[in-house]
C-alpha positions as CSV (number, residue, x, y, z in Angstrom):
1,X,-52.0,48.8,-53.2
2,X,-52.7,45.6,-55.4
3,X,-49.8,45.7,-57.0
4,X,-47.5,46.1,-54.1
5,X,-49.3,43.2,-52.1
6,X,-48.6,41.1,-55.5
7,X,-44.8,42.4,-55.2
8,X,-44.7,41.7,-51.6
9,X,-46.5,37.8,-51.6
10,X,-44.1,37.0,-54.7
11,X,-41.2,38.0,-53.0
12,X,-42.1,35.8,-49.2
13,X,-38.9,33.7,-50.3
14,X,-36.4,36.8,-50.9
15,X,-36.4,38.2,-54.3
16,X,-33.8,36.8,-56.8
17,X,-30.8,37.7,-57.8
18,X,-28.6,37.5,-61.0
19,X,-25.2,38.6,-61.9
20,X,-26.3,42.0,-62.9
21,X,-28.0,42.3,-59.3
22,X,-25.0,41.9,-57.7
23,X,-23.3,45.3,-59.2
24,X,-26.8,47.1,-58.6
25,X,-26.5,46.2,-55.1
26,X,-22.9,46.6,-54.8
27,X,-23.1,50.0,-56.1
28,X,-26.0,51.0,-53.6
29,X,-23.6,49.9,-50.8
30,X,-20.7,52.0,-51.8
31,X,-23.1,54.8,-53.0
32,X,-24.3,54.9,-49.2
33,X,-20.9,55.3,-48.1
34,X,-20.4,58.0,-50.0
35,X,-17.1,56.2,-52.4
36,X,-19.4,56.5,-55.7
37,X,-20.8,53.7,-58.1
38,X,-18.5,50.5,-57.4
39,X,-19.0,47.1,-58.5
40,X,-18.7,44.0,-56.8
41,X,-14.9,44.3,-57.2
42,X,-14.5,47.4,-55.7
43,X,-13.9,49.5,-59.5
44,X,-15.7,52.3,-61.1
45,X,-18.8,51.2,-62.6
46,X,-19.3,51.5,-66.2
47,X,-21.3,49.0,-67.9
48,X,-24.4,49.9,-65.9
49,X,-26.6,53.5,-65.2
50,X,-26.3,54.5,-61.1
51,X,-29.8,55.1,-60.9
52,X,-31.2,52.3,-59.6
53,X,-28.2,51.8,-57.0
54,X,-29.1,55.3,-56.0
55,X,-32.2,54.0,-54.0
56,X,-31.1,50.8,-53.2
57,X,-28.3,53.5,-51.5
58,X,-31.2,55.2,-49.6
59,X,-32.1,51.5,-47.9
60,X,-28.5,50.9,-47.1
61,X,-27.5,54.4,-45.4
62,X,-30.9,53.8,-43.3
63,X,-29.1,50.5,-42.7
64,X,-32.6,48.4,-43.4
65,X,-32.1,44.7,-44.5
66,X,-30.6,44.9,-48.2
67,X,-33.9,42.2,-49.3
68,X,-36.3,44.8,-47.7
69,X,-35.1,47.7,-49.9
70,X,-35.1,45.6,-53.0
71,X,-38.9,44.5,-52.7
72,X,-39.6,48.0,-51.6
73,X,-38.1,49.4,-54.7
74,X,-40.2,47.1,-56.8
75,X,-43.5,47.6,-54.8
76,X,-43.7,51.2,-55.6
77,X,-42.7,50.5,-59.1
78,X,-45.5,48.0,-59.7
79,X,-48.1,50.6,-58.2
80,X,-46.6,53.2,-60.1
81,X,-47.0,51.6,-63.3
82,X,-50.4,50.4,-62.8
83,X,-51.4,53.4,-61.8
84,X,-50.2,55.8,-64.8
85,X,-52.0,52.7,-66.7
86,X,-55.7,53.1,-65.2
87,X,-55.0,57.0,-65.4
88,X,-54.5,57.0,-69.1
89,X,-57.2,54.6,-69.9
90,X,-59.6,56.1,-67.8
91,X,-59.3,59.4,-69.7
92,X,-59.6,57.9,-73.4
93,X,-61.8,54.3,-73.1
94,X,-64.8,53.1,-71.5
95,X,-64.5,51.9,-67.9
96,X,-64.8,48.5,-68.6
97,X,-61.9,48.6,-71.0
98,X,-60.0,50.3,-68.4
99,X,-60.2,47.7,-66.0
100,X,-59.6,45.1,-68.6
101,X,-56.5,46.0,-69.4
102,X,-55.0,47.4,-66.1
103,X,-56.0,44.1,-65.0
104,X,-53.9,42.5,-67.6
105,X,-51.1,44.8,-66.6
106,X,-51.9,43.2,-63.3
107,X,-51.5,40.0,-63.7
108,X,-49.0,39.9,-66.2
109,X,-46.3,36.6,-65.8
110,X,-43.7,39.0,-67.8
111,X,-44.0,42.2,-65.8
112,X,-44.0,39.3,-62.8
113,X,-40.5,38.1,-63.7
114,X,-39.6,41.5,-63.4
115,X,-40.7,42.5,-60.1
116,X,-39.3,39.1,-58.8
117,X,-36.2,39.9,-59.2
118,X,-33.4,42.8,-58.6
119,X,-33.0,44.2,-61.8
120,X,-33.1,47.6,-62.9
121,X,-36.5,47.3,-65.4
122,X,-39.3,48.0,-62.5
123,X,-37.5,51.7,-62.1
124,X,-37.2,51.8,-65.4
125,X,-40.5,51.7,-66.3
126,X,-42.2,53.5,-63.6
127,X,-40.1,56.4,-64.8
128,X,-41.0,56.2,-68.3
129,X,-44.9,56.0,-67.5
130,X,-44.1,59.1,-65.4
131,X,-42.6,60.5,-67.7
132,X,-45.6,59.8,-70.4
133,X,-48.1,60.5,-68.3
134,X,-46.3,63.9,-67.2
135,X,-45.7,64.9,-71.2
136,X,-49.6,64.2,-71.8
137,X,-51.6,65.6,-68.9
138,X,-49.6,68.1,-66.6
139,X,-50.3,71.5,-67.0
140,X,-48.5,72.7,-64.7
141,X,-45.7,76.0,-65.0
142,X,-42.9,73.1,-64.1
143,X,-44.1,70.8,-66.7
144,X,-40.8,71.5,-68.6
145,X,-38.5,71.3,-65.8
146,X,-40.2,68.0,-64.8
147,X,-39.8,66.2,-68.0
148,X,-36.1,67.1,-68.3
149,X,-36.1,65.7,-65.2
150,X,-37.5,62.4,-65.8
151,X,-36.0,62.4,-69.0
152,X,-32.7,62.1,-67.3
153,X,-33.9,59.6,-65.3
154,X,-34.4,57.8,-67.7
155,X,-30.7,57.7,-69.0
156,X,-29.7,57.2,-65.5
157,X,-32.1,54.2,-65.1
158,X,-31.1,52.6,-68.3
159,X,-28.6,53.8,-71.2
160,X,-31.6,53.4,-73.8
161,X,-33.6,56.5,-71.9
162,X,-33.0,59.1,-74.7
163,X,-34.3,56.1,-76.8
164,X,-37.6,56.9,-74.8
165,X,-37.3,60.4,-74.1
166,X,-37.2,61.5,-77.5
167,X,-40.4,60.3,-79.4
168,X,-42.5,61.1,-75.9
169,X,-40.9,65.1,-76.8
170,X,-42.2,64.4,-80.2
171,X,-45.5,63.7,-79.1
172,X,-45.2,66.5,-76.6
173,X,-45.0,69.1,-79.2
174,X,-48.1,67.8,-80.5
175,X,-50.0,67.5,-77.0
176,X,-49.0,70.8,-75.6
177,X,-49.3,72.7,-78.6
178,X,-53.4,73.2,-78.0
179,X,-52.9,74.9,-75.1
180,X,-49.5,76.7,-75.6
181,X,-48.7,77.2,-79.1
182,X,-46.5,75.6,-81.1
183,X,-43.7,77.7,-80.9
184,X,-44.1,77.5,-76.9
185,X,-44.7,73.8,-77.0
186,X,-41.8,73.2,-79.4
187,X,-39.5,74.8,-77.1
188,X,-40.3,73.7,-74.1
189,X,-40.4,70.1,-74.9
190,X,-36.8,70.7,-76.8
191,X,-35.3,72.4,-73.9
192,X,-36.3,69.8,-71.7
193,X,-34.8,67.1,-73.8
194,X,-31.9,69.1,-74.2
195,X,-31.3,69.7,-70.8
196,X,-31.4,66.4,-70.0
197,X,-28.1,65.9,-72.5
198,X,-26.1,67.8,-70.0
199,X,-25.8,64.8,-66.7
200,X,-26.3,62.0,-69.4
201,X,-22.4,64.0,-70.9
202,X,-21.2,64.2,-67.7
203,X,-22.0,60.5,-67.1
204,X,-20.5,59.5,-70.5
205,X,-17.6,61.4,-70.6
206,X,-16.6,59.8,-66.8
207,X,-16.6,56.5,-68.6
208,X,-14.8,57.5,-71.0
209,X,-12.1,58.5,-68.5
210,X,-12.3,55.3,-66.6
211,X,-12.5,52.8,-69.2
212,X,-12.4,54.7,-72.8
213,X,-16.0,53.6,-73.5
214,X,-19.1,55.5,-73.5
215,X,-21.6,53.0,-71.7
216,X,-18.8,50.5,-71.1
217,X,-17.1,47.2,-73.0
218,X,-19.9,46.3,-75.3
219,X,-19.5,43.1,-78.1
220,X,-22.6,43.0,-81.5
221,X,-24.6,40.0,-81.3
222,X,-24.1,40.0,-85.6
223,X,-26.8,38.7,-87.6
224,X,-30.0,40.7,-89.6
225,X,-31.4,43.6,-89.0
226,X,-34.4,41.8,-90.1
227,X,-33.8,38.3,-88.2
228,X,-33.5,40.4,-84.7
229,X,-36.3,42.3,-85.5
230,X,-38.7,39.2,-86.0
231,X,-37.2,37.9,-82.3
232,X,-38.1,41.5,-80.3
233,X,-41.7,40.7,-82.1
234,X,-42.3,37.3,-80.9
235,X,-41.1,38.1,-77.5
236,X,-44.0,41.2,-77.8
237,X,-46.3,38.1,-78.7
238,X,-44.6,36.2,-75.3
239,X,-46.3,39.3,-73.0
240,X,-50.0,38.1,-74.1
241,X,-49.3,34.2,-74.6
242,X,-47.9,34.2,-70.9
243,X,-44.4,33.1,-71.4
244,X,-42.1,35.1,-70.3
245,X,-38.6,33.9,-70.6
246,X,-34.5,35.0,-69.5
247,X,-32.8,31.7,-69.8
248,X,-33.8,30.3,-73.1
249,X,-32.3,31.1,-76.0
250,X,-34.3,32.1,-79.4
251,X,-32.1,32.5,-82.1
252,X,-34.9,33.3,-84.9
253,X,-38.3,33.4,-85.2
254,X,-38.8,30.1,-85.6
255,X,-37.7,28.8,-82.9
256,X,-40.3,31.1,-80.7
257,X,-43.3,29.3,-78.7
258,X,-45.9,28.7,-81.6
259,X,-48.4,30.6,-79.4
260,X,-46.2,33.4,-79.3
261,X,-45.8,33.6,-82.5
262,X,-49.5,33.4,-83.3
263,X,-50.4,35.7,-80.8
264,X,-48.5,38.5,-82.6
265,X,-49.8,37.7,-85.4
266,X,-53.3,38.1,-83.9
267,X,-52.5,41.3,-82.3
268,X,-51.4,42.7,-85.7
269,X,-54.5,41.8,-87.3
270,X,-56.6,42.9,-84.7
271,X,-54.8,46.5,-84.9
272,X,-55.0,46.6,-88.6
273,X,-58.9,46.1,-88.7
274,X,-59.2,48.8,-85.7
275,X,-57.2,51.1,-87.4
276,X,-59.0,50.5,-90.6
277,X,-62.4,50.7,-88.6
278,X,-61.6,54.3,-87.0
279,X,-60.0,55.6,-90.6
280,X,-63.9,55.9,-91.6
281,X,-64.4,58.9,-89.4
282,X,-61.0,60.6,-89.4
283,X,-61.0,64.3,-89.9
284,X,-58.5,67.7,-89.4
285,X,-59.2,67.7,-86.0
286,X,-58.9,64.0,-85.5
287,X,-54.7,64.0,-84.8
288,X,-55.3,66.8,-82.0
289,X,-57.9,64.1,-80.5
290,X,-56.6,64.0,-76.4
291,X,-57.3,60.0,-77.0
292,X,-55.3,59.9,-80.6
293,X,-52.3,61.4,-78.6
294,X,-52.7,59.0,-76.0
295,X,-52.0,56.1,-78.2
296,X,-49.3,57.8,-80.1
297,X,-47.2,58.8,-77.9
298,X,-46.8,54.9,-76.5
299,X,-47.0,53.7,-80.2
300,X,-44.0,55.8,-81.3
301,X,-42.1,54.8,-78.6
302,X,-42.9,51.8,-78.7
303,X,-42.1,51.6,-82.7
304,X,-38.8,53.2,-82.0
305,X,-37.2,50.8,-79.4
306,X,-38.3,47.7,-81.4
307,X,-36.0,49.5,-84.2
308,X,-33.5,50.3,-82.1
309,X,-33.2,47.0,-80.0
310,X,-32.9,45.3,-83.2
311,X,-29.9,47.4,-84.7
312,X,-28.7,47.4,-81.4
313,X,-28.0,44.1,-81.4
314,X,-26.5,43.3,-84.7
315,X,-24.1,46.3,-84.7
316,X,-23.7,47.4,-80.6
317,X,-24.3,44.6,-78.2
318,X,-25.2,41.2,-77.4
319,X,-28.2,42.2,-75.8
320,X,-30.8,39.6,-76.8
321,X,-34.3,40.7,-76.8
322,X,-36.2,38.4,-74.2
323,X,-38.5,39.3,-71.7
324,X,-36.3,41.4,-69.8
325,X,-34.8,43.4,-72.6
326,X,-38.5,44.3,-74.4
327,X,-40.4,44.5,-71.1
328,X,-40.5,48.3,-70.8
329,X,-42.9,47.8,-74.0
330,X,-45.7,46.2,-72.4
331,X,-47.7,48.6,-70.7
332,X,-47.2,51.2,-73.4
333,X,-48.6,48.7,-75.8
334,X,-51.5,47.5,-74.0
335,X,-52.4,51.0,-73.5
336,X,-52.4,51.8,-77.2
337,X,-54.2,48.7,-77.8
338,X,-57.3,49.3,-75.7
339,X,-57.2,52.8,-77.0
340,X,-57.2,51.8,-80.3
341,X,-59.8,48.7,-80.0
342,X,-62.2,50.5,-77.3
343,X,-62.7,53.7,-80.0
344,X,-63.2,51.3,-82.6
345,X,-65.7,49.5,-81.1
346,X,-67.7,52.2,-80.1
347,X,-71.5,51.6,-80.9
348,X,-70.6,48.1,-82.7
349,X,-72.3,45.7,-80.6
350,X,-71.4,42.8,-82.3
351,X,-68.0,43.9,-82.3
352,X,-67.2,44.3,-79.2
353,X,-68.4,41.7,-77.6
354,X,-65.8,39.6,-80.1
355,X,-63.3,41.7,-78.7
356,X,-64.6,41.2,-74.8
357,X,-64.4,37.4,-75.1
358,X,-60.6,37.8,-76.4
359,X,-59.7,40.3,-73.6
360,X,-61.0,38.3,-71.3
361,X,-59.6,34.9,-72.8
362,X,-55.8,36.8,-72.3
363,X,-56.7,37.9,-69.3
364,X,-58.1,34.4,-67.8
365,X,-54.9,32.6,-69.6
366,X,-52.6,34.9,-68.4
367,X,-53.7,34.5,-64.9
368,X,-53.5,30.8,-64.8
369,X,-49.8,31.5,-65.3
370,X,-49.6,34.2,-62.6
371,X,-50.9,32.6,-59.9
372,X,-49.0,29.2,-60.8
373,X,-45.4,31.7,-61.2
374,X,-46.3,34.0,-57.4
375,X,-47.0,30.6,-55.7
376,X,-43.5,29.2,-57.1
377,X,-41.3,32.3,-56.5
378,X,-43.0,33.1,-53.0
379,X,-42.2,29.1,-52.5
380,X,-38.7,29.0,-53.8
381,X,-37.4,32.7,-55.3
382,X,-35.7,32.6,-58.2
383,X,-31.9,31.8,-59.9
384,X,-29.7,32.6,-57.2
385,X,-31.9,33.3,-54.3
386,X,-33.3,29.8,-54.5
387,X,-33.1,27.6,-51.2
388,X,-31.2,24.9,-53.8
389,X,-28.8,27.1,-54.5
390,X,-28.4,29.1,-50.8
391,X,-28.5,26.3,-49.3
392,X,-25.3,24.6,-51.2
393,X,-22.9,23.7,-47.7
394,X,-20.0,25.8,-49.0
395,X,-22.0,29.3,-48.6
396,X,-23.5,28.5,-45.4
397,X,-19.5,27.4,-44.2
398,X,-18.7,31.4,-45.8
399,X,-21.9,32.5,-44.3
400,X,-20.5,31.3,-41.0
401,X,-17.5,33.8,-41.1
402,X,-17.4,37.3,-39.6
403,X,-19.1,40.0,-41.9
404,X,-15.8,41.8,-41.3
405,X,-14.3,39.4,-43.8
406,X,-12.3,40.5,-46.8
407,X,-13.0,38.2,-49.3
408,X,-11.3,37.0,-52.6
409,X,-12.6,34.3,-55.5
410,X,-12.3,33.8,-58.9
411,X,-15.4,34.2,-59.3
412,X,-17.2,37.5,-57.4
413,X,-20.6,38.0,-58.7
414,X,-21.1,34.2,-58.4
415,X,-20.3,34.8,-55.1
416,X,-21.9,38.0,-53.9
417,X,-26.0,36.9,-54.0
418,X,-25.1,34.1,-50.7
419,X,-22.6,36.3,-48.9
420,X,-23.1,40.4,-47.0
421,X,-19.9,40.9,-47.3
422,X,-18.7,44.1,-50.2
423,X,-16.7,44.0,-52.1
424,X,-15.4,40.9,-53.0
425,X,-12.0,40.9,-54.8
426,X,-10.6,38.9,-58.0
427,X,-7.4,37.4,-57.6
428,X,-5.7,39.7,-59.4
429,X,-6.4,42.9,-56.5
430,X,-4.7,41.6,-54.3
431,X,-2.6,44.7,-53.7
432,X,-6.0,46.9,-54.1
433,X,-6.8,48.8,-50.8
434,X,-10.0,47.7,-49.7
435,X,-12.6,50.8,-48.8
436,X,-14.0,49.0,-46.7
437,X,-12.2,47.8,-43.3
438,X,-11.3,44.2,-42.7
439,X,-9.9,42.1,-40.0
440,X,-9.4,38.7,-41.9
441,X,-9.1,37.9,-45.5
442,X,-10.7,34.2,-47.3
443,X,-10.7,33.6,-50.9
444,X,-13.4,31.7,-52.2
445,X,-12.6,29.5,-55.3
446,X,-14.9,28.0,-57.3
447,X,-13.6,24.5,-59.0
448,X,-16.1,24.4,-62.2
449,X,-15.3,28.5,-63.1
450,X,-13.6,28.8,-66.4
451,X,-11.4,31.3,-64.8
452,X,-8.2,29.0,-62.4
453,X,-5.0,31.3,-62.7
454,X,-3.4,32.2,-59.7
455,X,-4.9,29.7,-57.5
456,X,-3.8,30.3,-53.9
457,X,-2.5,27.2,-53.6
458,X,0.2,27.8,-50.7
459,X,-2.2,29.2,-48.3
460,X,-4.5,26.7,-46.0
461,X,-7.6,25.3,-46.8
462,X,-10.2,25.6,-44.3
463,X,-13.2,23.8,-46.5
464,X,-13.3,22.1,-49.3
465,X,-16.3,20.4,-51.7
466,X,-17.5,19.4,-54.9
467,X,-18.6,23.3,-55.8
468,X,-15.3,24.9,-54.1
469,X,-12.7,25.8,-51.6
470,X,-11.8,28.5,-49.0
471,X,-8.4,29.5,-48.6
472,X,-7.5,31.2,-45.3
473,X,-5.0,34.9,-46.4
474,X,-4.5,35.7,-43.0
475,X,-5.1,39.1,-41.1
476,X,-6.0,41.9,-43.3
477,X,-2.8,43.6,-41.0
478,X,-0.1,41.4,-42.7
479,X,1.1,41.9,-46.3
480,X,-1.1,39.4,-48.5
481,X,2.0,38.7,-50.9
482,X,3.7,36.8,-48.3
483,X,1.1,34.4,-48.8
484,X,-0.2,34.7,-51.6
485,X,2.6,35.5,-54.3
């Protein structure tokens, strides 16, 4: 409940938007009408999972204000992930570390500039600590079909799922095995992973159709191995220095927030003389210990996207590891931290009250930056959605026109976080039919975009300022070339 009063207060202003939110949203709208995953454009979407349009779909077939659904989404998410946090540190640490660390879960600024904003990452990792929690503790007959299950939502959340899916089966065979055999656990866990193969094809092999990619047009960032790798780890040292960042750009290590950089640092050390502390007392039975699973399952996924991320980058796609891209890292890792540090600390007084007074310095730092980042977005939102950038005369003169509008610009997705209207055309679809009625057309067209050909230039202009112009097309009824060659 916490959490989704945090979620709520942060969001007073509207929650932001980016470019990517606008497909997200976009795709929830046509979802709801039944035409499928389309962008803001109107075409098949590829570069992006439908999962997380799904349930923004849900809000807009019950036809509740689009901002309503979006903080929604994210509230649950935010209890969700707290939640599976305080349930799996409850079971393995002492109560106080519990709270510690589901505190700093809490409070954190980079989890924060998730939940501000409508992205697909909240989803994302509510599923996977479903999914985590799910491998670990449940039981149940279903267990299997569950997992394959969230495994697939997973893909369907974010293309990395089978990223995630695999090492928690890994660990699976491991945590099930006590109770159901090996071969039993082996099999279950692999059938469930498996199974999950079979929509994640399906999905894959439509893009392939539409655009002849898999996960859509993708370009390598280039580089090291080793020089991306080095950036994913200072912005792991970002989540406990309390600077969380999307907008800046890192090129190397270097160039990282000192404290960053010694915080990771720290947190390695700190790990290495835990891990040395418990090695004392390991035995056979040690690797079937409930709590030793605990922390590996989140460790080896945690080990395995860092990898990943990083070849990702220099050989796959320009996806730079910030705050957004290494976020579904953070609760895993605090998790396997106070794991790790609570068991080693066990009986050593002197010990852990050194480790006390640094929990509770992150925890007081990072707050300081939490309350000072709720009160700004709950002020003013964020990129997009702020009152600067809503309030900018040319979208409250397109604001002004009916939301029957068919609208063109140069520039859609700058366009679609001010405007209700879906979808908004290029200037190149002109001859597109529209699924989606409309009585007049408009293009907006943005003077400072890099993108000017086929400026409608014949047409009338019905506003005009420093940021843009709207050109009146006429009724949706006549032919647009007549107009508009």
């Amino acid at each position: 409940m916490v959490s989704a009063l945090i979620v709520v207060i942060t969001n007073l202003s509207g929650i932001g938007w980016s470019w990517d939110s606008t497909d997200y949203v976009s795709a929830g709208r046509a979802i709801s009408r039944g035409l499928g995953p389309l962008d803001v454009t109107a075409r098949p979407m590829t570069v992006r999972t439908p999962g997380y349009p799904a349930l923004i779909a849900i809000g807009e077939w019950l036809n509740l204000p689009t901002n309503f659904t979006l903080v929604a989404i994210n509230a649950v998410c935010a209890s969700i992930i707290t939640t599976c946090t305080f349930i799996m540190l409850y079971q393995h640490t002492r109560i106080g570390t519990a709270i510690f660390a589901t505190t700093f879960v809490l409070i954190n600024p980079s989890l924060l500039w998730q939940y501000s904003m409508a992205w697909s990452e909240p989803p994302f990792l509510a599923v996977l600590m479903l999914t985590i929690v799910s491998s670990l503790y449940m039981q149940h007959p279903s267990k299997y079909v569950i997992l394959a299950v969230l495994f697939t939502l997973l893909f369907f959340m974010r293309y990395v799922g089978p990223v995630f899916s695999a090492p928690i089966a890994a660990i699976g065979v491991l945590a099930d095995a006590k109770v159901r055999g090996w071969m039993k656990s082996f099999v279950g866990n692999a059938a469930a992973l498996i199974a999950s193969f079979i929509p994640m094809w399906w999905w894959i092999a439509r893009n392939q159709r539409i655009d002849g990619t898999l996960t859509g047009a993708r370009q390598a960032g280039g580089g090291t191995f080793v020089e991306a790798l080095l950036n994913g780890f200072a912005t792991i040292g970002t989540f406990f220095s309390g600077q969380p960042f999307d907008s800046i750009i890192y090129k190397n290590w270097s160039n990282y927030p000192f404290a960053a950089r010694t915080m990771f640092v720290v947190l390695v050390i700190a790990m290495l003389g835990s891990l040395l502390g418990i090695y004392k007392n390991v035995t056979a039975s040690t690797f079937s210990n409930p709590a030793v699973l605990a922390a590996a399952m989140p460790s080896l996924v945690v080990m395995t996207y860092v990898i990943f991320s990083a070849y990702r980058f220099v050989h796959l796609e320009l996806g730079r590891l910030d705050t957004r891209m290494m976020v579904p890292l953070l609760a895993p890792i605090v998790i396997v931290f106070a794991i790790t540090l609570d068991r080693a600390t066990i009986n050593k007084k002197r010990t852990s009250i050194a480790f006390f007074v640094l929990a509770a310095s992150l925890v007081i730092a990072n707050s300081v930056v939490f309350v000072t980042d709720t009160v700004s977005f709950a002020t003013n939102s964020r990129h997009s959605s702020t009152s600067e950038s809503q309030d900018l005369p040319l979208y409250s003169f397109v604001r002004a026109l009916p939301t029957s509008s068919g609208l063109f610009s140069n520039a859609p997705q700058q366009l679609a976080p001010f405007v209700d209207n879906w979808p908004i055309f290029t200037q190149f679809q002109m001859d597109t039919p529209r699924p989606v009625p409309c009585e007049h057309r408009y293009a907006v067209w943005y003077k400072g975009f890099s993108l000017q050909d086929n400026i409608p230039s014949m047409t009338p202009v019905l506003y005009e300022d420093e940021t843009g112009l709207v050109f009146d097309l006429g009724l949706c009824s006549t032919n647009i070339n007549t107009i508009w060659d």
